[in-house]
N, C-alpha and C positions, 0 to 999 in steps of 0.2 A: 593578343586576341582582341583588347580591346581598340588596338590601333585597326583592325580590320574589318569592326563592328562599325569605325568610325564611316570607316570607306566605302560601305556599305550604304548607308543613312546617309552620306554627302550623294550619291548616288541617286538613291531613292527621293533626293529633296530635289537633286537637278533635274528630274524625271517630273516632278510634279510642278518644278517652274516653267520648265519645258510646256506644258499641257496651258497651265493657266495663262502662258503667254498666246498659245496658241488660240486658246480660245478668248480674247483680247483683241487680237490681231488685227489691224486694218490699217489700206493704205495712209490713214490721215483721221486722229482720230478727231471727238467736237471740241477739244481743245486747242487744237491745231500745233499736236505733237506729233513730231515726225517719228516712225516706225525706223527699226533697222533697216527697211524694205527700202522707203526713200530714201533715209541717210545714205545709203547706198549707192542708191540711183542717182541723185542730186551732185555726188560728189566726182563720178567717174565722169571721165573726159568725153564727149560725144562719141571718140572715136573708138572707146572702150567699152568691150560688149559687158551689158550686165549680167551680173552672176542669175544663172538657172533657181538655185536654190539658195536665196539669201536666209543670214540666220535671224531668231530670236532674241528681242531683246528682253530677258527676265530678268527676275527680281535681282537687284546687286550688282546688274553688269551694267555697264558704260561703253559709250564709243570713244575711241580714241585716233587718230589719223597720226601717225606718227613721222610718214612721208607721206609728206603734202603733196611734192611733184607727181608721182603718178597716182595720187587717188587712194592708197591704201586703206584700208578699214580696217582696225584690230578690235574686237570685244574685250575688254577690261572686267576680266571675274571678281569680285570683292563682297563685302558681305552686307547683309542689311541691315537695320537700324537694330531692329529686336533679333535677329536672325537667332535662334536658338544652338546652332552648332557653332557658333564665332565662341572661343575659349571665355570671351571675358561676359560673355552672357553667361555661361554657367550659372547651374544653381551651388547652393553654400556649399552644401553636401562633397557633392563633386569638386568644386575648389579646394575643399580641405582634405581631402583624397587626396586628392595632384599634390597637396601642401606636406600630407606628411610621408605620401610616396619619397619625394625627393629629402626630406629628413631621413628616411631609412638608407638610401642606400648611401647619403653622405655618413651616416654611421656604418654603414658597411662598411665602404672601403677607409675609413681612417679609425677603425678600431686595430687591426692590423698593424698600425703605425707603430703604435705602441705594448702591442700584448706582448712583443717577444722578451722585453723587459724583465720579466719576472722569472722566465728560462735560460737569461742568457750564461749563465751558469754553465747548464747540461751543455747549451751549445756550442761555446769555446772548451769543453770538454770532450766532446763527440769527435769536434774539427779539429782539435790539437793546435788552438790558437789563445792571444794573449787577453786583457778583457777590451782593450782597447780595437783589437781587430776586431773582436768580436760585435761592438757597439758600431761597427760599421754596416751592417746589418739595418739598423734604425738610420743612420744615413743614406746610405743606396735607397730605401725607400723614400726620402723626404726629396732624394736629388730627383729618383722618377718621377715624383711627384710634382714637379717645379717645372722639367720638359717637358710632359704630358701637356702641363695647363698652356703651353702652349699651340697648342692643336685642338683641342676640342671643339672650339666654339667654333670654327668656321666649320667643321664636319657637321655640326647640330642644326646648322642653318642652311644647309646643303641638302643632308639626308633627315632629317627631322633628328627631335630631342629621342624619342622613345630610340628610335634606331640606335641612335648613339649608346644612350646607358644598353639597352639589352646587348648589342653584340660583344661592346667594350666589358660585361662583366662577364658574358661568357670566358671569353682570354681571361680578363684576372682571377676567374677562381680557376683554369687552368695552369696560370702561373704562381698560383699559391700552393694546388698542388706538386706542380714541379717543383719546385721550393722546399716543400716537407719531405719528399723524396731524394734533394738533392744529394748527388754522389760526393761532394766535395765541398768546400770552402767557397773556390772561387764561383760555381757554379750558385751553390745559395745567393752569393752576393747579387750575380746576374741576374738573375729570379725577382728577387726583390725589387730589383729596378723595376723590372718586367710586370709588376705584379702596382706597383705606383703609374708607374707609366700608363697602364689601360685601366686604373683606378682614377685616374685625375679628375673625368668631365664632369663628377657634380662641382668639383670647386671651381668650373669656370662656369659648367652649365644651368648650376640650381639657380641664380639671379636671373637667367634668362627663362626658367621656366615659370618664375614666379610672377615674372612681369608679365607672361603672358596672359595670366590667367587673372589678376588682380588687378586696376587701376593704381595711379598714382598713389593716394594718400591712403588707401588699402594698402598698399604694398608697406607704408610705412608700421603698420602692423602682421602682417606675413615676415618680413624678410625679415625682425629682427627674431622671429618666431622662428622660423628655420633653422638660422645661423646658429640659434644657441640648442636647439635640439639636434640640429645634424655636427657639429661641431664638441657633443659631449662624446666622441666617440675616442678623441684620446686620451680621455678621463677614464673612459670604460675598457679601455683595454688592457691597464694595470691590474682594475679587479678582477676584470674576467682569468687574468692569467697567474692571479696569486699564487692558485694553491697547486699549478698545472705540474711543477716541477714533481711531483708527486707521484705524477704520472706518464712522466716523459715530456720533452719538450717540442716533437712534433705535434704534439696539441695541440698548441698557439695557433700553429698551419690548420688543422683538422677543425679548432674550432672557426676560427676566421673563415673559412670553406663553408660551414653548414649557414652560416647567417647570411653570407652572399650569396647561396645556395636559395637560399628562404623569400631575400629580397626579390632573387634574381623568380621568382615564379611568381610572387604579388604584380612585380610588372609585368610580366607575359601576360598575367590573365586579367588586369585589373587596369593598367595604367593606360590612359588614353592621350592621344597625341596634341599636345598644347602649342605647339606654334603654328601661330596661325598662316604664314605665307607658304607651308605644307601641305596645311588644309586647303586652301586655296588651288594650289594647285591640282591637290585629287577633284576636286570640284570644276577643272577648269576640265581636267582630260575626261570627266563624264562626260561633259557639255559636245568637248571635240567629238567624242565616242557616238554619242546619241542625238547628234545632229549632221554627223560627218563634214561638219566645217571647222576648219585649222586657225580660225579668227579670234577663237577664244582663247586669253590668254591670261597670263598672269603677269605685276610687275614685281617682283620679287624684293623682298626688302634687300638684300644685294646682287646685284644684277650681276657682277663680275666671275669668271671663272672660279672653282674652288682651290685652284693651284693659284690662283694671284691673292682670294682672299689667306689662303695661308701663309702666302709671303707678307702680308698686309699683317697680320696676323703677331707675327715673330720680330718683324723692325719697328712698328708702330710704336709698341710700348716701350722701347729704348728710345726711339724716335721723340718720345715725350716728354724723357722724363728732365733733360736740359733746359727745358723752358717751363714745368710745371712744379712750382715750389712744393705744394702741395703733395705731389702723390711721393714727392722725396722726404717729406717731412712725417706722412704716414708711413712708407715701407721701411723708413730707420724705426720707428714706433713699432710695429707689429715683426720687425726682425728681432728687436730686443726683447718682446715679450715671447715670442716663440722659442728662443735660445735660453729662455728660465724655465718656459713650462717642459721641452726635450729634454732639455740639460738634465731637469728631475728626475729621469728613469736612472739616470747615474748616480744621480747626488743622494736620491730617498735614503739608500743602504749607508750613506754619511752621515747623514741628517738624525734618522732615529735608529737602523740596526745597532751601528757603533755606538752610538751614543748609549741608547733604551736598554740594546742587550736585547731585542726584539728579533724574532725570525725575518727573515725576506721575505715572508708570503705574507706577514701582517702587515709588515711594510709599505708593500706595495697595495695592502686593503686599505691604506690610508687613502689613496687618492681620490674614494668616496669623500672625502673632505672638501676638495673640489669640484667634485660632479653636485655637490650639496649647494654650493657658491654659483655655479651655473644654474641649479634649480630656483634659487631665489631670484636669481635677476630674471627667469624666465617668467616668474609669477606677475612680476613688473609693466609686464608688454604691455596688459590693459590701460594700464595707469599713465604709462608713457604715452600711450597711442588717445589717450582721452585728452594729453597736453595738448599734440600735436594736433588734434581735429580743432579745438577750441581756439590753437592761434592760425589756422588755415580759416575759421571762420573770421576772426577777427580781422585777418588778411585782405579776406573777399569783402566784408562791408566797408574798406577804405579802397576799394576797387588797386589795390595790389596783390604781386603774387606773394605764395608762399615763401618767405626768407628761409633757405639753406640750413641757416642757426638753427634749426628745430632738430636736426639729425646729431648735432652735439650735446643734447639732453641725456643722453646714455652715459657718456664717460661724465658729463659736470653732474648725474648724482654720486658720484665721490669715487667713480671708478679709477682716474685717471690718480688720484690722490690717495686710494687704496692701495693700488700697486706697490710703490716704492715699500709702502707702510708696512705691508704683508711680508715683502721682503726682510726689513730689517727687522720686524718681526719676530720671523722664521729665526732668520741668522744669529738676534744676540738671546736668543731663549731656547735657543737647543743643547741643554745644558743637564748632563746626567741629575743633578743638584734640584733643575726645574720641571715641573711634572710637564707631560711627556704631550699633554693637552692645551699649552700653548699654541706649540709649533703648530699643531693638525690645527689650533682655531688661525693662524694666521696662513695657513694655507687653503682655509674654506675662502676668507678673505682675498688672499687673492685668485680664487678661482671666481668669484664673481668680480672682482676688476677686471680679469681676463677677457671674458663676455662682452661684458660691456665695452670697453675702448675697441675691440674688434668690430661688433658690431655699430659703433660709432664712425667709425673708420669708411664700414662697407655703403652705408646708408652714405655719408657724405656725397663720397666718390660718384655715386647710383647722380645724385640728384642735380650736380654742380655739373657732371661730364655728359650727362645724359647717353647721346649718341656714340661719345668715346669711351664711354664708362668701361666697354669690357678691356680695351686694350689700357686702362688704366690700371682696372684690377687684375688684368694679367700682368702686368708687370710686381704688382706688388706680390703676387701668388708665386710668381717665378723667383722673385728676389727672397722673400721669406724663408722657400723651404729649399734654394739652393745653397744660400749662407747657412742657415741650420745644420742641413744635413752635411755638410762642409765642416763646422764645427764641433757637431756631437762628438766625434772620438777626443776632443781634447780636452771636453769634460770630465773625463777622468781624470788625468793628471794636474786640472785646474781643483779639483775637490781634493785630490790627494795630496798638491804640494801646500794650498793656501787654508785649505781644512773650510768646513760650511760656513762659520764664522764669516770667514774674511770673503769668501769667494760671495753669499748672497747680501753680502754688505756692498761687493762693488757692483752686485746687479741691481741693486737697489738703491745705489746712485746714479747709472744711467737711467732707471727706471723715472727718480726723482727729477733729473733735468727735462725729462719728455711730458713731466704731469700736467706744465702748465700749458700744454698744448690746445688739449679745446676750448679753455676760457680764454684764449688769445684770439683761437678762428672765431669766437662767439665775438668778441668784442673787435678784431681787425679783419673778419674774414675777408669782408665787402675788396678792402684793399691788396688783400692777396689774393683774392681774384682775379682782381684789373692788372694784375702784372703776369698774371699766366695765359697763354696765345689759345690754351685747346680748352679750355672752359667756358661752357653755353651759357651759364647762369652766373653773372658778374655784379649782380645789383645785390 
C-alpha cells in the first residue's frame, strides 16, 4: 500500500516538474544555458530532422549522448539535492520505520529456526523416527536458508526490496503451513526447506535496505541496531516454544504462521519502497508517460540482465573467497559460533535437564539468558556509535578517511574473548553439585559475545568491500548455515558420546584460537588488505 502511495507522489512530483519546467522554458535562457530544446537541436546532424516535440529538462534530470555517431539524446532521471522522495532524505520517523520494519521480519522468519526444538519430542513421535532424524528438521531449514541467500539480492534490485519481502513471505507462511500439515516425514523435511528457502531475503536484503535509507556513518549506527534485534529471533524461538509441547507440536508451525502473518500485513500497509534505482525508475516512466517521449531514462545501478546478475550472483562469492583472506578468516569464525549456538537446541536437555533434573520446557526458557546477553550489547550501540563519530571526526580534521578499525570495536569490547570464556564456562560448571545459575550466567555471556563478533564481522565486510560487500557476505551467509545445517544431526551423538563437559570444552577451544582475531585486523588489518585483490579500502 505504501509502495503505491509512493508511485503515486513520484507521479504527482513529476507532473509538477513537468509544469515548472514548462513554465521556465526558453530557447536560451540569460545565462546562456542551453534548454533540452537546443541540446537537441545543436547536436542532430544537418541532415536529421529535428524532433516535433522535444522534451523537458526538469529538476534531477540530465542529458546524456550515449551514441555520439548519430546524435542520440537520452534524459537521465536522478534525484535532487534536497528532493524529498530520494530514501535517504527521509525524515527520522520514517527511517526508523523502514529500520525496524526489517528487524521484524528478520525475526519472522528466523524464529522458525529454532521453535521446533522444544516439540521435537512429539515430532519424532508423530513420524515414527529417531531423535537424530528428527533434528534434521532444524537442518533442512538452515540448508534452505544458505540456497535462498543466494538469490535474493539480485531479485531486490530488479523488482525492488518491498516486492521481494512481500511475495517471498507470502510462499513462506504457505510453506510453514504446508509443513504443519504435513502427511509424512519426508515431506515435513521438504517444507522446511521450502519454508527457509523463501525465508532467506532479509539475511541478504536487510543490509541493502538499510544502506538505502541511512548514509555511511549513520548506518554504523542502524546496522548494528538491526542485526542484534533481527537476529534475536533464534533466541526467541526456544521460548516461544517451551511450554508448546503441551499443546501439541504443530504449534511451533501455527505459531511461527501468525507472526509472519502479522509482519507480512505491517508491510503491505505500512512499508514503503527504499531502493532508490526503483524509484527512479517509477519517476522515469511518469516523465515517459506525461510527456510521450521515450528519452527519459534511468541508469540502473546494475545495468545487466537479471539472469546474468543471478549468475553473478552464485560464482562471485566462491569466485572470492581464494584470494580474500578475510572473508575466510570471518566465515570459519561465524561457522564456529553458529555450530555452538544450533548445536544448543541439542545440547540444552544435556546441559541442564540431565544434569538439573529440570523439565525440557524450562529448559529451553533458559535461553532467555541469551536473548538477555543480546539485550545488553544492544543497549551499547549508542556508546559504540559515539566512538565511531568521534574517530571519523578526528579522521576528517587530519583530512583522512575513516580507518576500517572502527568496525572491530564490537568484538575488542571482550566479545571475541567472551566467547571461548562462556563456553568453558558453561562446560566445566554444569555440575548437579553446582547451582544450576552458573551455566545460565555463562550462557547470557555468551549470548552477548554472540552479537557482537557477528556484528563485527558484518560492519567490517560492509565498509572494506563496499561495492562487493554483498557477494562477500553471501558467501559467508551461504557457508555458515550450509555447514550448520550439515552438522546439526551430529550433535547429538557428539553430546551423547563426549557428554557437555567435553563436547563445550572443545568448542571453546576452537572458539579460543579465533579470539584474537579482531585485535590482529585492528593492529595488521592495513596489511591484510593489501594482499586481498577485491577490497576497495586497503589504507
Amino acid at each position: 500500500m505504501q509502495s503505491f502511495r509512493q508511485y503515486r507522489r513520484l507521479r504527482e512530483a513529476a507532473r509538477k516538474d513537468l509544469a515548472r519546467a514548462q513554465a521556465d522554458v526558453s530557447p536560451l535562457d540569460s545565462t546562456g544555458t542551453s534548454t533540452p530544446e537546443t541540446e537537441s537541436k545543436t547536436e542532430l546532424p544537418r541532415t536529421q530532422k529535428v524532433e516535433e516535440k522535444p522534451s523537458l529538462l526538469v529538476a534531477g534530470v540530465t542529458v546524456s549522448r550515449p551514441a555520439e555517431h548519430d546524435g542520440a539524446v537520452t534524459y537521465l532521471v536522478g534525484w535532487t539535492e534536497d528532493d524529498p522522495l530520494e530514501p535517504h532524505n527521509w525524515s527520522l520517523t520514517q527511517k526508523w520505520w523502514c529500520t525496524l520494519a526489517v528487524c521484524f521480519i528478520g525475526i519472522a522468519v528466523t524464529i522458525p529456526s529454532s521453535i521446533d526444538a522444544p516439540v521435537s519430542d512429539q515430532f519424532n513421535e508423530n513420524y515414527g523416527v529417531g531423535p537424530i532424524a528428527g533434528s534434521m528438521t532444524t537442518g533442512m531449514y538452515l540448508l534452505g536458508f544458505g540456497v535462498g541467500s543466494l538469490f535474493a539480492g539480485p531479485f531486490s534490485e530488479t523488482l525492488g526490496r518491498n516486492a521481494i519481502y512481500l511475495s517471498t513471505m507470502v510462499v513462506f507462511i504457505i510453506f510453514i503451513m504446508a509443513k504443519a500439515l504435513a502427511p509424512n516425514y519426508g515431506a515435513a523435511l521438504i517444507f522446511r526447506f521450502l519454508t527457509a528457502f523463501f525465508g532467506s531475503p532479509p539475511l541478504t536484503c536487510a543490509g541493502g535496505t538499510i544502506s538505502d535509507i541511512w548514509g555511511p556513518l549513520e548506518l554504523t549506527f542502524a546496522l548494528p541496531f538491526t542485526l542484534m534485534f533481527s537476529y534475536s529471533g533464534p533466541f526467541l524461538g526456544p521460548i516461544i516454544g517451551a511450554y508448546l509441547p503441551a499443546i501439541g507440536f504443530r504449534w511451533a508451525d501455527w505459531i511461527s504462521l501468525l507472526i509472519s502473518a502479522a509482519v507480512l500485513i505491517l508491510l503491505f500497509f505500512f512499508q514503503p519502497e527504499t531502493y532508490g534505482p526503483i524509484l527512479l525508475e517509477w519517476k522515469a516512466y511518469h516523465l515517459r508517460e506525461l510527456t510521450g517521449d521515450d528519452r527519459y531514462q534511468v541508469i540502473h545501478a546494475s545495468r545487466a540482465t537479471l539472469g546474468r546478475r543471478l549468475l553473478t550472483s552464485v560464482y562471485r562469492p566462491f569466485q572470492m573467497t581464494y584470494s580474500e583472506p578475510i572473508i575466510l578468516i570471518f566465515s570459519f569464525y561465524l561457522i564456529i559460533i553458529y555450530i555452538v549456538l544450533f548445536t544448543f537446541l541439542n545440547g540444552y536437555p544435556y546441559i541442564y535437564t540431565q544434569t538439573y533434573g529440570i523439565s525440557k520446557s524450562l529448559t529451553y526458557l533458559l535461553w532467555v539468558a541469551m536473548l538477555a546477553g543480546d539485550g545488553v550489547a544492544l543497549l551499547l550501540v549508542p556508546t559504540v556509535y559515539g566512538w565511531t563519530k568521534k574517530a571519523a571526526a578526528n579522521a576528517a580534521s587530519k583530512g583522512e578517511p575513516l580507518a576500517p578499525e572502527v568496525c572491530l570495536y564490537w568484538a575488542m569490547m571482550g566479545g571475541s574473548i567472551l566467547l571461548p570464556i562462556s563456553l568453558f564456562w558453561m562446560g566445566w560448571t554444569c555440575y548437579s553439585h553446582i547451582s544450576i545459575w552458573s551455566p545460565i550466567v555463562g550462557s547470557f555471556v555468551f549470548g552477548y559475545g554472540f552479537v557482537t563478533v557477528f556484528v563485527t564481522t558484518y560492519l567490517y565486510i560492509c565498509f572494506i568491500y563496499t561495492k562487493y560487500a554483498a557477494s562477500a557476505l553471501t558467501f559467508m551467509t551461504f557457508s555458515r548455515y550450509i555447514i550448520c545445517g550439515a552438522l546439526i544431526p551430529a550433535s547429538i551423538p557428539m553430546y551423547d558420546n563426549l557428554g557437555p563437559h567435553f563436547t563445550l570444552t572443545l568448542l571453546g577451544i576452537l572458539m579460543a584460537i579465533m579470539a584474537p582475531t579482531p585485535y590482529f585486523l585492528y593492529r595488521y588489518g592495513h596489511k591484510v588488505r593489501a594482499m586481498s585483490k577485491n577490497v576497495q579500502v586497503k589504507t
